[in-house]
Backbone as a ProteinNet text record, in pm:
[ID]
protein_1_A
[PRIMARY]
XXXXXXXXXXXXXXXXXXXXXXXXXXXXXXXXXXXXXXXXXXXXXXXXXXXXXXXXXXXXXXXXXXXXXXXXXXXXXXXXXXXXXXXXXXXXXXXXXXXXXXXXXXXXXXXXXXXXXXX
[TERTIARY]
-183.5	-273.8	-197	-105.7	-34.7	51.4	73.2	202.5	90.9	-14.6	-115.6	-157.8	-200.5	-227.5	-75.1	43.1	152.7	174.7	135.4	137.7	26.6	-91.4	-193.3	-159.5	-109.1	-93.2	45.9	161.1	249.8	196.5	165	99.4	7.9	-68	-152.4	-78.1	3.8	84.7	124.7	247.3	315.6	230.3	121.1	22.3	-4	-23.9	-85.8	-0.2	132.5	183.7	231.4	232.7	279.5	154.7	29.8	-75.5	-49.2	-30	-22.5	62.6	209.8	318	340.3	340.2	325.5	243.7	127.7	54.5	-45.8	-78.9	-157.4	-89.2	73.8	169.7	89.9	69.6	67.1	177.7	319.1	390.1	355.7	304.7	272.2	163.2	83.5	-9.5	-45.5	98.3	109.3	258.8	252.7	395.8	461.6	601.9	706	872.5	835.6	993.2	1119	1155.1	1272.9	1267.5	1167.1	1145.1	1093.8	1157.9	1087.6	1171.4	1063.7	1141.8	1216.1	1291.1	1342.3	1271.5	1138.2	1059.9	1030.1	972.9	882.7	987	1102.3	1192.4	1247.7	1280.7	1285	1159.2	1026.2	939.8	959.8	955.6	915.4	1031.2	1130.4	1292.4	1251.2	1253.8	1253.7	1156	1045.6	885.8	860.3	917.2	929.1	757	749.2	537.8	591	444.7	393.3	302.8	413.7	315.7	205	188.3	64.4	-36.8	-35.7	-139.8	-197.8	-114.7	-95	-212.4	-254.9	-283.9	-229.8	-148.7	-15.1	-101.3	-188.9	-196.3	-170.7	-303.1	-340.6	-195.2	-96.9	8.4	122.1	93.7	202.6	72	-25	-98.2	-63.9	-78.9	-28.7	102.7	195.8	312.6	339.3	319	309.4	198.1	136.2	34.5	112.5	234.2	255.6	420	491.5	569.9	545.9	404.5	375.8	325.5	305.4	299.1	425.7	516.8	669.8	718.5	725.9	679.8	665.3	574.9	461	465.3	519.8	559.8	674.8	799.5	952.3	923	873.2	871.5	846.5	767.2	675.2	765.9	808.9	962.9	1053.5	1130.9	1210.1	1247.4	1079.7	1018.5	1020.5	1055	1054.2	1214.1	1305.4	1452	1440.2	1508.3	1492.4	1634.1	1752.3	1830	1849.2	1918.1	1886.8	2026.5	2115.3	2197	2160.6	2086.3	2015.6	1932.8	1849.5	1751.7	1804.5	1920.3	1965.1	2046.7	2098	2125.5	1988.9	1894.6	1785.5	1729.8	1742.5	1623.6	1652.4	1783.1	1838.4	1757.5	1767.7	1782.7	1605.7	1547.6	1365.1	1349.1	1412.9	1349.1	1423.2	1519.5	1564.2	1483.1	1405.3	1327.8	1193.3	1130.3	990.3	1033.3	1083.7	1082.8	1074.1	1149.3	1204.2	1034.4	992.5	882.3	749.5	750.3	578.8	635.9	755.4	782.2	756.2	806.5	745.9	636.3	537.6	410.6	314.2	374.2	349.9	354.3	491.2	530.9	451.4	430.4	377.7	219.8	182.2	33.5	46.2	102.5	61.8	170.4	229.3	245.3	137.9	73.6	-77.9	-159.1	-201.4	-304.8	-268.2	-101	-125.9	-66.1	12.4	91.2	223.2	249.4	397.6	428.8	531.5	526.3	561.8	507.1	527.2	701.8	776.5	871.9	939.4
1980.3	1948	1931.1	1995.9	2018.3	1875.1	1792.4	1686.6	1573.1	1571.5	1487.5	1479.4	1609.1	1579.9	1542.8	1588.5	1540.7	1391.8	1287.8	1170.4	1124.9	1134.8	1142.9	1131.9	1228.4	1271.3	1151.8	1124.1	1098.1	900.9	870.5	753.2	736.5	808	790	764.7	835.4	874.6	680	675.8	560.2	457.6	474.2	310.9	271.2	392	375	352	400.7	321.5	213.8	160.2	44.9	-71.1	-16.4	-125.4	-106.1	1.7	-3.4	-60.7	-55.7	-61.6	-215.1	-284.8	-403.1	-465.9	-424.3	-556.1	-598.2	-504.1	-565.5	-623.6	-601.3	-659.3	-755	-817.7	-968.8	-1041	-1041	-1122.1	-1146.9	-1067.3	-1084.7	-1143.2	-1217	-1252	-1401.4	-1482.9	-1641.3	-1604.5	-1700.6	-1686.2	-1782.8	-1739.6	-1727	-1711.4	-1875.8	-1827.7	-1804.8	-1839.8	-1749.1	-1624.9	-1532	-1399.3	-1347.5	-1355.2	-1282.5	-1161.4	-1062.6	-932.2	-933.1	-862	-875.1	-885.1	-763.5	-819	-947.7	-1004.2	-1074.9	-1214.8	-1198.9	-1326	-1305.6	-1204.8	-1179.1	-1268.2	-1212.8	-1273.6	-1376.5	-1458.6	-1614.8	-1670.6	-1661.4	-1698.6	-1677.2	-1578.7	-1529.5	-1639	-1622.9	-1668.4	-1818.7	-1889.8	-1966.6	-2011.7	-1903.5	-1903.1	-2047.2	-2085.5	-2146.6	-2105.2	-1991.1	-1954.5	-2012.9	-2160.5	-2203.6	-2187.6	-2190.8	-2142.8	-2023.5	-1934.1	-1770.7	-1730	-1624.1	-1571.5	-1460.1	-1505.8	-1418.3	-1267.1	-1234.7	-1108	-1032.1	-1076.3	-990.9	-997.4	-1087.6	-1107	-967.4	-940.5	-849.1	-698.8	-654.6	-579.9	-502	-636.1	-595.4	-556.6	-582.9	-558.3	-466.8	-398.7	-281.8	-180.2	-193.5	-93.1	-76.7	-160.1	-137.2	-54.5	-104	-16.9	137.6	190.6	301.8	385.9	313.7	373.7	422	337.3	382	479.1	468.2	657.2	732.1	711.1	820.2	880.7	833.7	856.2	910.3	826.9	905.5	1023.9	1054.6	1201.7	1316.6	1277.4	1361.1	1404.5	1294.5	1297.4	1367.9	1338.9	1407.5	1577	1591.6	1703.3	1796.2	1740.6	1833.2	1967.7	1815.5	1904.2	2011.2	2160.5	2236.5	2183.6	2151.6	2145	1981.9	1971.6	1828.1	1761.5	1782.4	1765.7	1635.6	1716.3	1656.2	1530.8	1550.3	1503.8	1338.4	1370.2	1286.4	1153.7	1239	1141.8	1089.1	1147.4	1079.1	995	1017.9	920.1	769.1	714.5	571.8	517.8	642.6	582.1	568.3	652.6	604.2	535.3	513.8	389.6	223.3	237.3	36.4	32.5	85.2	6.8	13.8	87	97.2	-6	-41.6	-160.4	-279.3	-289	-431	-437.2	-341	-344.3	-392.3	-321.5	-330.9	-509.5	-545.4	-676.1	-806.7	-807.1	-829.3	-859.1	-729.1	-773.3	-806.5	-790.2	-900.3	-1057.3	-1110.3	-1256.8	-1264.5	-1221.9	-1257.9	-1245.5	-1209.7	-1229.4	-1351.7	-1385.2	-1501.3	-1601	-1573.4	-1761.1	-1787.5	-1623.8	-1681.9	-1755.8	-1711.9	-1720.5	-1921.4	-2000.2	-2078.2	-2087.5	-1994.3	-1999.4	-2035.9	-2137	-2174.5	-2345.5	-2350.3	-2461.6	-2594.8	-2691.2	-2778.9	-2846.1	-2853.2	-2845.1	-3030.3
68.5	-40	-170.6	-175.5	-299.1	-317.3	-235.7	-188.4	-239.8	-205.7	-201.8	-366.9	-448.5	-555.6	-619.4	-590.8	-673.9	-682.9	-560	-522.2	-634	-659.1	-727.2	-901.4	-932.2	-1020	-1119.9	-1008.6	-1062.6	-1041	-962.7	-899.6	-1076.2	-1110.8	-1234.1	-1321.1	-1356.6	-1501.4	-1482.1	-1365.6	-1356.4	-1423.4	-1324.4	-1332.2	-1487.2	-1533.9	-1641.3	-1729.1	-1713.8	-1860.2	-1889	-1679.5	-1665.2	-1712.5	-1709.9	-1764.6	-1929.6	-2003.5	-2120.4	-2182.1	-2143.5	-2195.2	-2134.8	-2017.8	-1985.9	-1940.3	-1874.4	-1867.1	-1976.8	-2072.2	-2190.2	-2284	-2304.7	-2416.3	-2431.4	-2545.4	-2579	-2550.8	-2506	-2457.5	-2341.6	-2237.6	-2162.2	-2064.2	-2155.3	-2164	-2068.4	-2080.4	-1979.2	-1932	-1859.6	-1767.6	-1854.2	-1850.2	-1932.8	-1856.9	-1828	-1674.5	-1728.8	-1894.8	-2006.7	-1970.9	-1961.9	-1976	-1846.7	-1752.1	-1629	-1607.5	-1567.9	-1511.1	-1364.1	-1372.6	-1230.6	-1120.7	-1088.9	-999	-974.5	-1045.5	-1105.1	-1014.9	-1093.4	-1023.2	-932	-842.3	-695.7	-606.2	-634.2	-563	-585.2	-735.2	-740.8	-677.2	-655.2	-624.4	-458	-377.2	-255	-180.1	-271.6	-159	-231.1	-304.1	-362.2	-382.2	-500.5	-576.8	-658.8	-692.8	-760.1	-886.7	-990	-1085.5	-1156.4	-1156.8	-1198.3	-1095.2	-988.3	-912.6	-906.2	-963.9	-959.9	-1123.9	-1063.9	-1237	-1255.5	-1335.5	-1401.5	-1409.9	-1481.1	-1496.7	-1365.5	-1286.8	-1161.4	-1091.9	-1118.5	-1054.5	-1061.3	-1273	-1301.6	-1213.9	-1211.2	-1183.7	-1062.8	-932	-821	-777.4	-906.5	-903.5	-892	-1013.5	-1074.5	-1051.5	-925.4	-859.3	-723.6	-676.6	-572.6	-614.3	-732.8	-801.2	-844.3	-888.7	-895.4	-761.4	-646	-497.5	-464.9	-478.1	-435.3	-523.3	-653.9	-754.6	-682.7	-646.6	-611.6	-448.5	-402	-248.2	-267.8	-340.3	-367.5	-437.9	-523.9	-586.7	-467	-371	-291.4	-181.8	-162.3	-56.5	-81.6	-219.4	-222.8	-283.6	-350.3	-373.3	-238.2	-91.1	15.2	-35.6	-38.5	-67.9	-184.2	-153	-265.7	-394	-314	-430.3	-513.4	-579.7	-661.6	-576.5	-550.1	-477.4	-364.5	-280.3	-199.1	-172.4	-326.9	-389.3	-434.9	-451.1	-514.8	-404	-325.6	-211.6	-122.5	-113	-13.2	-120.2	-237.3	-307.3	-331.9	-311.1	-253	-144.3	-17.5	86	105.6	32.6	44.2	-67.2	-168.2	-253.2	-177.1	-158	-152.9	-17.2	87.7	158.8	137	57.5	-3.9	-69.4	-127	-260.1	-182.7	-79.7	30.3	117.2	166.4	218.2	121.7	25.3	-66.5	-81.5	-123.9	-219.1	-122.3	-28.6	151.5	141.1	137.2	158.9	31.9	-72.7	-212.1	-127.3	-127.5	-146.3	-4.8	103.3	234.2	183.7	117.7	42	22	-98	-172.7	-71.8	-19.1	90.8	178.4	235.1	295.6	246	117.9	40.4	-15.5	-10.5	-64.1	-203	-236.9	-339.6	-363.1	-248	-306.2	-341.2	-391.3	-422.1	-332.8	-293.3	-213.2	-218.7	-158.1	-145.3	-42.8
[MASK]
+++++++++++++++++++++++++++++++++++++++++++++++++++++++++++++++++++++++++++++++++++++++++++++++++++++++++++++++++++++++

């Protein structure tokens, strides 16, 4: 129970400052292929999107709701180990395939859905 509200808890904090702090920016507001975040140009680069088809917000949203899952799962994980030692070596090896996986099933969304560019 305790693992569950920590997931909860840290999953919130994340989300939320990631909607505050970036997805309401007013820069952030239209797509802007000068200024893309790394996510952001992994997917469009990888799955080859069609950001005009895309609506940028819900785009940075799902991003960054599937960025605060992987938070929120790594804390919980590596919250098993007591020393930081430890902590510190497993938390590589559960973040680069949570990241490879959620980002996966981002860009495998939107090539279903019709979002890439005709080629």
């Amino acid at each position: 129970m305790g693992n569950l509200i920590l997931f909860l808890v840290t999953f919130s904090i994340a989300y939320l400052f990631y909607i505050i702090f970036v997805v309401t920016r007013k820069k952030n507001k239209k797509f802007n292929p000068k200024k893309l975040k790394m996510e952001e140009n992994y997917l469009i680069s990888k799955y080859n999107l069609n950001m005009k088809k895309i609506n940028y917000k819900k785009f940075l949203l799902l991003i960054y709701f599937c960025n605060s899952i992987i938070m929120g799962l790594t804390v919980v994980i590596i919250g098993i180990f007591d020393r930081i030692f430890y902590q510190l070596l497993v938390a590589p090896v559960i973040l680069i395939p949570l990241i490879l996986l959620t980002y996966s099933l981002i860009g495998n969304y939107y090539v279903k859905k019709g979002y890439v560019k005709n080629v």
